[in-house]
Each structure stands twice: as structure tokens, then as C-alpha cells.
GUKOL-872444 format. One record per atom (N, C-alpha, C): x, y, z. Coordinates in steps of 0.02 Angstrom, whole numbers, plus 50000, padded with zeros to 5 digits. Each point is the difference from the previous one (the first is absolute). Example, Ala and Ser with C-alpha at 12.3 -4.5 7.8 and 13.67 -1.06 7.14 Angstrom:
REM residues 2
506604971650390/499555005950000/500455006050000/499825005349964/500425005950003/499615005550037/
REM end
This chain:
REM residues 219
492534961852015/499414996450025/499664996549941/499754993649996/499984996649951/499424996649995/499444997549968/499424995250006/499764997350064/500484997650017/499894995450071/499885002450039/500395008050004/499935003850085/499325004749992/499834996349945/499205007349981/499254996050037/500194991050009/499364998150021/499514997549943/499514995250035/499454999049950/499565005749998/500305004949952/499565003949962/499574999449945/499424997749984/499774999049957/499615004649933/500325000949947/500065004449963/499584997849921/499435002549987/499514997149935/500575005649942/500224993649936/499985002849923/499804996949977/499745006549957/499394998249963/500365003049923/500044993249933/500394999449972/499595003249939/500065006349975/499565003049937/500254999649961/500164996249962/500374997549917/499304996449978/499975004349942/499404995449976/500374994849948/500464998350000/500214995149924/500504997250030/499654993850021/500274992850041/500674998449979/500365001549960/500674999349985/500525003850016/499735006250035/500385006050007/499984999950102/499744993050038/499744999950065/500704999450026/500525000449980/500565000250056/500385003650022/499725008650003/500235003950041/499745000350087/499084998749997/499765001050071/500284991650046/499834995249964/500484996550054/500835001350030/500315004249970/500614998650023/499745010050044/499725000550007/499715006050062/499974995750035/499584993050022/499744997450052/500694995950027/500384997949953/500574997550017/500505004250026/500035005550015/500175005850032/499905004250065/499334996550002/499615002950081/500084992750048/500305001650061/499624997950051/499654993650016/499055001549968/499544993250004/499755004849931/499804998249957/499475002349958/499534994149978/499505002649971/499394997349956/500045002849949/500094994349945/499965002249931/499345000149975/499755004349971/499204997549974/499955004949925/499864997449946/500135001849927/499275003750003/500135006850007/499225002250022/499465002149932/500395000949949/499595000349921/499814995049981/500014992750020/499484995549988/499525000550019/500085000750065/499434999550032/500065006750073/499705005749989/500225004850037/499614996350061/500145001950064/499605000450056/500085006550057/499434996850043/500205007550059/500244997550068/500754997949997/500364999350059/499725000550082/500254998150055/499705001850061/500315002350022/500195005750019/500625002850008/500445000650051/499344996150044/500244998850074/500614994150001/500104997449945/500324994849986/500695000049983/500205005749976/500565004149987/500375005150017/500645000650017/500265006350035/500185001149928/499965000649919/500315005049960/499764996449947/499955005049929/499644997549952/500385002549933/500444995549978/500395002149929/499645000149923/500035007449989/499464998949919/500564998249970/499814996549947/500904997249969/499875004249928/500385000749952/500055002049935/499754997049943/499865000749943/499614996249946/500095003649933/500074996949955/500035001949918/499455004249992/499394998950050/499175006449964/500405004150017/499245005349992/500185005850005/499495002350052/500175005750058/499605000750030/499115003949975/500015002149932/499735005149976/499684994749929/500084992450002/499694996149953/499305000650007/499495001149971/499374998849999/499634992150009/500604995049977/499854992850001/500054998450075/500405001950030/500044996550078/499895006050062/499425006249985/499855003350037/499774998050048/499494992850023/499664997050018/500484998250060/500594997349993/500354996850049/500325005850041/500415005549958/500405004950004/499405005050060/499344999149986/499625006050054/499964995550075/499864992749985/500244996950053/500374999250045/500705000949967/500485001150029/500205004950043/499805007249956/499875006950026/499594997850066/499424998050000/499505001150074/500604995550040/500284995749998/500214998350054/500645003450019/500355004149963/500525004550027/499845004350042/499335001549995/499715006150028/499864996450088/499694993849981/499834997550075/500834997350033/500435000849955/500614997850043/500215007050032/499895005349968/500085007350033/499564999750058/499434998149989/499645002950063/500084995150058/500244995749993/500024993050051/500955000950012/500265005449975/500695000050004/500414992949998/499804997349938/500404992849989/500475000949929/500634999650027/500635003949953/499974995849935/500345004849936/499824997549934/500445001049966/500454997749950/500404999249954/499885003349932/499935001749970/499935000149945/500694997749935/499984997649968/500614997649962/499635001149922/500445004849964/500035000949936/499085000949965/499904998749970/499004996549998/499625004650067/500454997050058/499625000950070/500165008150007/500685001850008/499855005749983/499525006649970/500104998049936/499635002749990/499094998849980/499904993850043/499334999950022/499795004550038/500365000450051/499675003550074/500355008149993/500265003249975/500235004749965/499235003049981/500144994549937/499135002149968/499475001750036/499904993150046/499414997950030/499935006150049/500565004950029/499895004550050/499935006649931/499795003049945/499915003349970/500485001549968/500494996549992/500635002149968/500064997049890/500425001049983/500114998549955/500404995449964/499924998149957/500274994449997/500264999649872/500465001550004/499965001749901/500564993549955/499764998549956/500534994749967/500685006749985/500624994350001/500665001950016/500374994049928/500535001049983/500244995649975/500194994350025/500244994349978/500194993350028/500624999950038/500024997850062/500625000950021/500194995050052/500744995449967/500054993050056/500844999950003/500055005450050/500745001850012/500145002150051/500545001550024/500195001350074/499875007749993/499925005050041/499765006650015/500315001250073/500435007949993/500015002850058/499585005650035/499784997050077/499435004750026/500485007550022/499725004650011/500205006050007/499525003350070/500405004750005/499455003950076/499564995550025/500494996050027/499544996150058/499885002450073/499125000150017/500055001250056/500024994350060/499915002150063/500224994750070/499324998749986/500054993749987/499694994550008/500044993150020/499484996050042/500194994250020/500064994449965/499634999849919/500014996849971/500654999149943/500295005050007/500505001649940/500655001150061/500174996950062/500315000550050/500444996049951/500685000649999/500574996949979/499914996649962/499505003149923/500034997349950/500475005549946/500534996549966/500355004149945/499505002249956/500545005949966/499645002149948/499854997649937/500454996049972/499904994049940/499494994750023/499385002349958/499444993450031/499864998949901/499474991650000/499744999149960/499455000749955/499855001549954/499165003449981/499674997649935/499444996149996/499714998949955/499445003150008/500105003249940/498975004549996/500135004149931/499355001849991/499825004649928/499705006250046/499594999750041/499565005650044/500405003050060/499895006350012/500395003250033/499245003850026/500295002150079/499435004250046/500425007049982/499335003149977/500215008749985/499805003950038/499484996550027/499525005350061/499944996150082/500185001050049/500114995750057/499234998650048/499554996850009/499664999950028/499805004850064/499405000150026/499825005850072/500494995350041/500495005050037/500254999250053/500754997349990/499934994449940/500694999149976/500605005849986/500564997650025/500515003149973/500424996749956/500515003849985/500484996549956/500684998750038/500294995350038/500594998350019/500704996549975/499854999249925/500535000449949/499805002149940/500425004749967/499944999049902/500694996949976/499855000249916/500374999449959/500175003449944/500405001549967/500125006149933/499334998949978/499554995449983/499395000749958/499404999050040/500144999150078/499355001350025/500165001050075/499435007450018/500115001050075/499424996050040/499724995349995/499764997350044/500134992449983/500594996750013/500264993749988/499854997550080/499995002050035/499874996150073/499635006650033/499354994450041/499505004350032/499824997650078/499775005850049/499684998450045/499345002150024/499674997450027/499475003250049/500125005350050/499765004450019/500165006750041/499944995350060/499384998450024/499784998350041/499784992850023/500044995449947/499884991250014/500504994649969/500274996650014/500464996350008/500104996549909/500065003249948/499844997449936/500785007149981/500164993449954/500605001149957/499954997049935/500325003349956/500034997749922/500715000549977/500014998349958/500684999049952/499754998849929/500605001949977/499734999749914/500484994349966/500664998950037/500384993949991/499714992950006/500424996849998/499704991850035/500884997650039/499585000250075/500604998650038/500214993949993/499054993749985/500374992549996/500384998849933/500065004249950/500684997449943/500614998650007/500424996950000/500494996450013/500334998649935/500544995850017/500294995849942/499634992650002/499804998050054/499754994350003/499235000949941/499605003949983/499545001949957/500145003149936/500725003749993/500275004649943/499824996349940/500034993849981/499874998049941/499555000749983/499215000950027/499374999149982/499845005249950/499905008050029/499975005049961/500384998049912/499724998849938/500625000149930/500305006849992/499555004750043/500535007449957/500415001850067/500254996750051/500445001750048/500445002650004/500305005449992/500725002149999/500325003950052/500354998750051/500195002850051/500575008449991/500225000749920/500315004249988/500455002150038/500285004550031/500425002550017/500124996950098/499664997050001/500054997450078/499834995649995/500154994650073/499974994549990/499394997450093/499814994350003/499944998850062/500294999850049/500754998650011/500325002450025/499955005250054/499695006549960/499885007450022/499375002950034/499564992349989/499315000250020/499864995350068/499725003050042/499654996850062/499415001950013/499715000549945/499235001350016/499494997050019/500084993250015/499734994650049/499815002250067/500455004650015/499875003350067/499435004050016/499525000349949/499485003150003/499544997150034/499994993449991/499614994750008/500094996050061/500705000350048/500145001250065/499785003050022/500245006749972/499635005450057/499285002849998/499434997349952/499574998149997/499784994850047/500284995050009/499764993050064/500155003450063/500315004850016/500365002750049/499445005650027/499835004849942/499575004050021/499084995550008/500014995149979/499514997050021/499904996350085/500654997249997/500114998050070/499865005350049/500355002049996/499795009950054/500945001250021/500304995049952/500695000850008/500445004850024/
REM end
């Protein structure tokens, strides 16, 4: 089942890279869903209508969730995860996003070393979001979630971290610590890229982001 059979679903990302040169991971999310709205939300944060949206992708970013410089935007962000819980309007989290709402639900969030390589997930649980995604996915990040937010679980690890993919107990919000929109079509961007021992090939982790438009639809 593919884009087309999902409907005009209309899906807000909101692109948190603060360093305008590094902006071409959250468009190729939107180039991935369905209908999306791109909107670069660290210029200029705003407060969405939410009635406006069946799903809301936090995308990933070079900060850090735990910077003192961009707390301002980062608590922002937080209040509106919270009203997407209570208004049950489903949420993404990707890499950054992750472990925003991780955080933002009391969880933790610690610097990790640099890492822009392919990674295999381990003990995965049934999930809809990680539905017929392999285990070779892509990962750029320094920060790793050590502590899982209220209510979150952990539905994948990795040798160096058990909460690499997360869910909500009870409201329609998923995280990942990968980035499903990386590709080869983007591989060059990252300079320290190295796919090591696997290749894309082995990766279909795009499918996240299907079955993300899917679980928005009521698929």
C-alpha cells in the first residue's frame, strides 16, 4: 500500500536544524508522506491549529535537546506534544524529535559519541510503526535517550542503547532514534558518512514514514 492509497492526509514537519546548511534531512520526510507541510519551525516557532492536521513530524537537528541557548523553542515544542496527547493527534518523533518528547514526558536525554553509520536494531517489539521495517536502519546523532519518558516504552534497542525506538502506552506518538528519510539520494551530505559494514541495499527504513501516513489515515 503506497502514498496514493493513504489519501489527502495532511501531515505538519516541523524542520529543527538550527544551521541552514544542514536543512536537507526534514524535507526529504515531507517528500516521503502522503500531503505534508514543511515549516522550518526554529526560525520562527509557532503554535499550529491542530485541527488542521491528522499528524505532526518533530524532525531531527544538530542542537541538543538539553542546550540552554534554544530552551525557549525546545519548551515550546514540549507544550505542544503534550496538547497533541491530549487532543490524540499522532506524532513522530525522528532522531532530535525523539528524544525531545522522551525528555519532554520526564525522560532523559545524555551526550553519546558521534555516530553516522548504519546500526542494527535488536528486540524489537510489535509495532505499527516499525511494521516491516529491517533491522539495518540509518543514524546520525551524538545524544542517546537513557531514561524513557512517563508512559513511554522502548520498542527497539541497540548494543549501545536500549531505548533506540519509543512509544506511547496510551496516545498515538512514536519515536525513533534513526532517520528513516536517509537514503542514498541524501548520503553525500553528512562529511563523516560511512555506511561500514552494510550497505542501503539492506535498509528500508522509509517505511516508517508510510506507515506513519497510514497510521494517520486510520489505515
Amino acid at each position: 500500500m503506497g502514498p496514493a492509497s493513504i489519501g489527502c492526509v495532511m501531515i505538519l514537519v516541523m524542520d529543527n536544524e538550527v544551521r541552514p546548511g544542514y536543512r536537507y534531512l526534514a524535507p526529504e520526510i515531507a517528500r516521503f508522506l502522503p500531503t505534508a507541510e514543511y515549516r522550518v519551525y526554529v526560525d520562527e516557532p509557532f503554535d499550529p491549529d491542530l485541527d488542521a492536521y491528522e499528524g505532526i513530524v518533530i524532525s531531527g537537528s544538530t542542537a541538543s535537546v538539553y542546550d540552554e541557548e534554544h530552551a525557549d523553542w525546545v519548551e515550546t515544542q514540549a507544550d505542544l506534544l503534550h496538547r497533541c496527547i491530549d487532543e490524540r493527534v499522532p506524532v513522530l518523533g525522528i532522531c532530535f524529535g525523539h528524544q525531545l518528547i522522551n525528555r519532554a514526558l520526564g525522560g532523559r536525554v545524555d551526550g553519546d559519541r558521534r555516530r553516522a553509520t548504519f546500526v542494527e536494531m535488536s528486540d524489537s517489539r510489535q509495532d505499527e510503526i516499525l511494521e516491516g521495517v529491517n533491522p539495518v536502519v540509518p543514524v546520525l546523532h551524538a545524544d542517546v535517550v537513557t531514561e524513557c519518558g512517563k508512559n513511554m516504552i522502548a520498542t527497539a534497542r541497540t548494543d549501545y542503547n536500549d531505548y533506540f525506538c519509543t512509544r506511547h502506552e496510551n496516545a498515538p506518538v512514536w519515536t525513533v532514534q534513526f532517520h528513516p528519510e536517509f537514503t542514498e539520494r541524501v548520503a553525500g551530505q553528512p562529511s563523516d558518512w560511512n555506511g561500514g559494514n552494510y550497505s542501503f541495499d539492506q535498509c528500508n527504513a522509509t517505511r516508517v514514514l508510510r506507515n506513519f501516513g497510514e497510521a494517520c489515515s486510520g489505515v
